[in-house]
N, C-alpha and C positions, 0 to 999 in steps of 0.2 A: 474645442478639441480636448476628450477628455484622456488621461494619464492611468492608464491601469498598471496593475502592482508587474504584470510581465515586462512591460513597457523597465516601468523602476528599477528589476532585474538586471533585466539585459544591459541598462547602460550603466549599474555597478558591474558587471563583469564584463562588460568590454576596459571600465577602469582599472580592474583587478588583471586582467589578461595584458595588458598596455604595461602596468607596471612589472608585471613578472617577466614579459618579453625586457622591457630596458635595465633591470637587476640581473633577472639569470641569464635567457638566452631566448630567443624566438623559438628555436627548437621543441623549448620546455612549454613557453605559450601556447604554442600548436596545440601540444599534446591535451594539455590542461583545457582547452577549446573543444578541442575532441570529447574530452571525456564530460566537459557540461552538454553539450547538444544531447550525449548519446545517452546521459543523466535526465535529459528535457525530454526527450524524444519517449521515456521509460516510463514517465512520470503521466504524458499525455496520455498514452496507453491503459496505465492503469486509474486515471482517472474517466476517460471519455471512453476505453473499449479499442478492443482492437479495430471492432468493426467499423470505421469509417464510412460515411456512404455519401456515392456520387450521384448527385441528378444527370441524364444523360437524354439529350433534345435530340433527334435522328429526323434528318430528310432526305427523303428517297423516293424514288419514283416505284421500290421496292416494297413500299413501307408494309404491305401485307406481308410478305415473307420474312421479310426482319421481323416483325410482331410476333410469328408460330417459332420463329428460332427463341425469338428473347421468352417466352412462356414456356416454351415443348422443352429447348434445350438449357436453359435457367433456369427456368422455373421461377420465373421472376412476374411479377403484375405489370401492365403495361397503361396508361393514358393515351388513346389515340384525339388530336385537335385537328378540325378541318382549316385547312390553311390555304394561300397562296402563296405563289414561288414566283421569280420572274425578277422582271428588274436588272439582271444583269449582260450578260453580253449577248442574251438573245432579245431583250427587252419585253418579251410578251409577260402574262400572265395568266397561270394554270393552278385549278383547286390542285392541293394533293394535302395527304393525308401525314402529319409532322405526330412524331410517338416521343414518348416520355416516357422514362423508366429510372427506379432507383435503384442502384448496385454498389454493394461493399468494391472498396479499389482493388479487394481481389480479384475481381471479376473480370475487370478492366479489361485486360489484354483478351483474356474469351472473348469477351461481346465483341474486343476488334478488331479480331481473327475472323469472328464468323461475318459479322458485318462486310469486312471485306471480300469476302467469296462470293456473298450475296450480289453486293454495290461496291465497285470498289469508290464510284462517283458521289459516296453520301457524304451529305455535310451531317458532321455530328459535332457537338456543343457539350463540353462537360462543367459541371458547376460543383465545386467541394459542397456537402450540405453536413449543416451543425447539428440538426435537430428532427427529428419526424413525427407527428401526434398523427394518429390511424391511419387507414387503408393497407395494403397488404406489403409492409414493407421486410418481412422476413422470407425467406426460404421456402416457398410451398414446397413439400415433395413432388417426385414427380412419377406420374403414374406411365407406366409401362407396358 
């Protein structure tokens, strides 16, 4: 188990926050709490970018239609993998077609706004991602 320097932080200011609650007041801790996250929180940003981005796994018996929403109305790039489904409380097993796509967490609620119209019955899977080396992980325009 290795010890990173955020790791070191955080437990001098949970010690620095512990003592300020038991000298001033918990009130003043709170506050002071407040203001490192929202310091932390500022800090990620301008080191890593607003842009955050989600890997998102969709299964759906829809998976074509979800695929022309995620490209026509994102304008996002899509991985379609031939999969099977089954196993659960109907027991069989059926090919269907499982998409993958990467979206800034702005996007988030679109993709599951529209996903739900499409399927409200889709399993979708989100994964925070750190990092991307190619393929089309920016913003295509989108042609009209």
């Amino acid at each position: 188990m290795s010890v990173t320097v955020g790791d070191i932080i955080t437990l001098l200011n949970i010690v620095i926050f512990s003592t300020a609650a038991y000298f001033l007041s918990i009130e003043t801790a709170m506050y002071s709490l407040i203001t490192y996250l929202s310091a932390s929180k500022t800090v990620d940003f301008i080191i890593e970018g607003i842009e955050e981005y989600t890997g998102i796994t969709i299964v759906s018996v829809h998976s074509e239609a979800i695929r022309n929403m995620i490209t026509m109305k994102l304008g996002r790039g899509v991985t379609v993998y031939n999969g099977k489904r089954g196993f659960g409380k109907h027991g069989h097993t059926n090919e269907i077609d499982i998409i993958f796509t990467v979206i800034t967490r702005l996007e988030i609620n679109k993709l599951n706004s529209e996903i739900q119209i499409i399927d409200p019955n889709a399993f979708v899977v989100m994964n925070s991602i750190k990092d991307t080396i190619g393929g089309m992980v920016k913003k295509r325009p989108l042609s009209h």
